[in-house]
C-alpha positions in Angstrom: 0.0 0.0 0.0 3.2 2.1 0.4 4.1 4.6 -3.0 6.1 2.5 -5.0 10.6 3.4 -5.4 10.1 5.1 -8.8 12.7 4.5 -11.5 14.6 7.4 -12.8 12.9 8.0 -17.0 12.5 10.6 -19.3 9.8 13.0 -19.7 8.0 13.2 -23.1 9.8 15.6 -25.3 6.9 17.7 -27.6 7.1 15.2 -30.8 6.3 12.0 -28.4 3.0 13.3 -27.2 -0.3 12.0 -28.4 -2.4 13.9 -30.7 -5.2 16.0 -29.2 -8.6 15.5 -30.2 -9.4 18.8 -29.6 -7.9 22.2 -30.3 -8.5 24.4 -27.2 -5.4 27.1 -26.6 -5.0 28.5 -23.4 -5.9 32.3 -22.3 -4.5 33.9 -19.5 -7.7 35.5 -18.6 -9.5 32.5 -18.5 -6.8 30.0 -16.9 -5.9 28.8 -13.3 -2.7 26.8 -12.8 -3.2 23.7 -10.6 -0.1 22.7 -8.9 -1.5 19.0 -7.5 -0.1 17.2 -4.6 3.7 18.2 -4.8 4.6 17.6 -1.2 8.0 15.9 0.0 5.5 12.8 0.7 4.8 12.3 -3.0 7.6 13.4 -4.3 10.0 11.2 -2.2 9.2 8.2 -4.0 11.4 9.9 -6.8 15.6 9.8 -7.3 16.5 12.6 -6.4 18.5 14.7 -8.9 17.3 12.8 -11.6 14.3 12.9 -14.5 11.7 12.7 -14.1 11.9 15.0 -10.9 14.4 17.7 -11.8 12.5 18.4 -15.4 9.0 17.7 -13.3 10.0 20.7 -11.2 11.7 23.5 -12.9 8.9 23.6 -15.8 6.7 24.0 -12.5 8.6 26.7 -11.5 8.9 28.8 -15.0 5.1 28.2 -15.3 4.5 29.9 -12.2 6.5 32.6 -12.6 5.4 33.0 -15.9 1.4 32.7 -14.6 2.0 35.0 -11.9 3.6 37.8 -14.0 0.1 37.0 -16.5 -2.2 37.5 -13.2 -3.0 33.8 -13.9 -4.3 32.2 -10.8 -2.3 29.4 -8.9 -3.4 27.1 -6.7 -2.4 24.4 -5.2 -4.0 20.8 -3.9 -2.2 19.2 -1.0 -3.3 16.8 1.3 -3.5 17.1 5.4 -1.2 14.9 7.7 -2.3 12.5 9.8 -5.7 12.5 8.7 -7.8 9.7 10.5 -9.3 6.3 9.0 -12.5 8.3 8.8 -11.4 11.2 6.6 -8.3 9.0 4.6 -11.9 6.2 3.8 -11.3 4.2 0.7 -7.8 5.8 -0.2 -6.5 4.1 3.2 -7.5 0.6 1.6 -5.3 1.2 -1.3 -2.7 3.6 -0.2 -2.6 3.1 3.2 -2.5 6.1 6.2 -1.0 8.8 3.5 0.7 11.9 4.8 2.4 11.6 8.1 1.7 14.7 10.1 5.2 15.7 9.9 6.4 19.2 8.3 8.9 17.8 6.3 6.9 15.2 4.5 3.8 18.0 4.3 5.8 20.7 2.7 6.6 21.9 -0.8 9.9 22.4 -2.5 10.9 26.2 -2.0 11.5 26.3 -5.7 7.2 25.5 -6.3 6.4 27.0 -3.1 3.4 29.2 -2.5 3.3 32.9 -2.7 1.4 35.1 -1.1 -2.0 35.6 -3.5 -1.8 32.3 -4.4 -4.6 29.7 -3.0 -4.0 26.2 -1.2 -6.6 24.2 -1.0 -6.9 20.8 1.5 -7.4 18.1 -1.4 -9.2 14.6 0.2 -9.2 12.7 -3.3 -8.1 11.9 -6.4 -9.8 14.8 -8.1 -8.8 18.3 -7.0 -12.0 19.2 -7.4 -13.7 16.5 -4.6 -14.5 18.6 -1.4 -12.8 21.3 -2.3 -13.5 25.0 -3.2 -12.1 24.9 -6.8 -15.0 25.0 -8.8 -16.8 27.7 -6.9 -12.7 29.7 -7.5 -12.9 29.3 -11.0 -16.6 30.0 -11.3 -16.3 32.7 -8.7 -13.5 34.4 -11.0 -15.0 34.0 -14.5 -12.4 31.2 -15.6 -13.3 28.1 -17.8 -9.8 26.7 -18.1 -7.8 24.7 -15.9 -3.3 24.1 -16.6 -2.5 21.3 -14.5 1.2 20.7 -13.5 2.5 17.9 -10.5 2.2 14.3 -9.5 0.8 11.5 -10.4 0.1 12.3 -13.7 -2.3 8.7 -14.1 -3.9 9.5 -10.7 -5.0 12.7 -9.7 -3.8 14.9 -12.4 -5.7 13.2 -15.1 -8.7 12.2 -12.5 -8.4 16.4 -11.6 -8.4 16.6 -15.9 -11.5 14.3 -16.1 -13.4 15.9 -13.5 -12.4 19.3 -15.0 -14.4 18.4 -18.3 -17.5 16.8 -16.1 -18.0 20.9 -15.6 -17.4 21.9 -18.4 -14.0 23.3 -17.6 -11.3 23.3 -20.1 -7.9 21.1 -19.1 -4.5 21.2 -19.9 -2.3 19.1 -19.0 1.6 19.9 -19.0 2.9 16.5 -20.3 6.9 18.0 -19.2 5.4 19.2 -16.1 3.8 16.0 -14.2 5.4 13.1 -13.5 4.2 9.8 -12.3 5.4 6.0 -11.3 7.2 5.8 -14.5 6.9 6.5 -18.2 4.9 3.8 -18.8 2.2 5.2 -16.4 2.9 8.9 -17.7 2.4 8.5 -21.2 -1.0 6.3 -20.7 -2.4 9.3 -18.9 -1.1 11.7 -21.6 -3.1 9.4 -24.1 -6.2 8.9 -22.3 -6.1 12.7 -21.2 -5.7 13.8 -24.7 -8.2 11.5 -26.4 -11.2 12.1 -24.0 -10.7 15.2 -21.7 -7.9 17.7 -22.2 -5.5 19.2 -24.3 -1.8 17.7 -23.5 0.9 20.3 -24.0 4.3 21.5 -23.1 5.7 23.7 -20.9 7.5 26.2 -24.2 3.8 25.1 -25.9 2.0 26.5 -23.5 4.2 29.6 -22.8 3.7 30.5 -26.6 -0.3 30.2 -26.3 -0.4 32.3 -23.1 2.1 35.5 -24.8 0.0 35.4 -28.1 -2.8 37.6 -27.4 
C-alpha cells in the first residue's frame, strides 16, 4: 500500500505526445494553474536529482513565474497529515495512512512554493476538485480553463483533468510538467487525457499560447 521506489525515465519531449482530439489554446484571462499534490510525501518516492523529478519541477517553477507575472491564478491541492481512518476512507484501503503529520513530508519544494496571492486548497481525493472549493474559484473568478502541473500524472492529475471536463472546464495538462510512477504510467495518462478530456501540452507550448494575445 506504500508509493512505490520510482525509477529514474524521461519525460516526453513535444514530438512524443499524443495527438489531441481537440484544439483548445490556453488564455491567461481565462486559466488557473493547478499545482497537485507536490509535497515531500509524494515526491520522495522519486531519485532525487534525476528525470523525471528535476525536469517535473523546474517547468513548475517557470510556469509559475510565468502565470504570476500573467495575473494567472495558482493554486495548489495538498493533502492534510495524519488525517484519521475516517477522513483517509477508501484511499486508506489502497494507499494506506497517506501523509504523516510531519512538516517535512507536508511541505513543498521552496523552488514551487506558494506565494502570497496564491490559494491552497486541503485536497481529500483523487480529483482536485472533490470537497474542495475549486470549482466555486474558478466560477467565482470568470475562468473556464484549468493548466495542470505535479504528480501522479495517471492518478490525480488526469482524475483532476477528467473531473475538469465533467463541468465543463477546459484542461491542460503539462505533459513535461507531471510526473508519475514511471513513463509507462505517464504516457498512458497523456493518451487517455488527450483522447477524451484535455488538451496535453508542453511547458515552451503553453508559454507561446499564453504571450499570443
Amino acid at each position: 500500500m506504500a508509493l512505490p521506489a520510482i525509477a529514474p525515465y524521461p519525460l516526453p519531449a513535444a514530438d512524443e505526445l499524443p495527438a489531441n482530439r481537440v484544439s483548445w489554446t490556453a488564455d491567461p484571462a481565462r486559466a488557473v494553474l493547478l499545482v497537485h499534490d507536490l509535497q515531500e510525501h509524494f515526491l520522495g518516492a522519486f531519485p532525487a536529482a534525476e528525470e523525471p523529478l528535476t525536469g517535473m519541477l523546474a517547468n513548475t517553477a517557470r510556469l509559475l513565474r510565468e502565470s504570476r507575472a500573467l495575473g494567472v491564478p495558482v493554486v495548489y491541492s495538498t493533502q492534510r497529515g495524519g488525517q484519521s481512518p475516517q477522513e483517509r476512507g477508501l484511499q486508506l484501503d489502497f494507499w494506506g495512512p497517506g501523509v504523516a503529520d510531519d512538516p517535512t513530508a507536508l511541505a513543498v519544494p521552496e523552488a514551487v512554493a506558494p506565494e502570497p496571492g496564491d490559494t491552497v486548497l486541503t485536497k481529500w481525493k483523487y480529483s482536485a476538485f472533490v470537497r474542495t472549493e475549486l470549482e466555486a474559484l474558478l466560477r467565482e473568478s470568470g475562468r473556464d480553463q484549468l493548466v495542470i502541473v505535479g504528480v501522479y500524472a495517471h492518478i490525480g492529475v488526469l482524475i483532476s483533468a477528467c473531473d475538469a471536463w465533467m463541468r465543463d472546464i477546459q484542461a491542460f495538462v503539462v505533459a513535461d510538467a507531471v510526473a508519475d510512477f514511471s513513463r509507462e504510467d505517464h504516457d498512458m495518462a497523456l493518451r487517455w487525457a488527450a483522447g477524451r478530456c484535455a488538451v496535453v501540452t508542453t511547458t515552451d507550448a503553453l508559454f507561446k499560447e499564453i504571450r499570443t494575445p
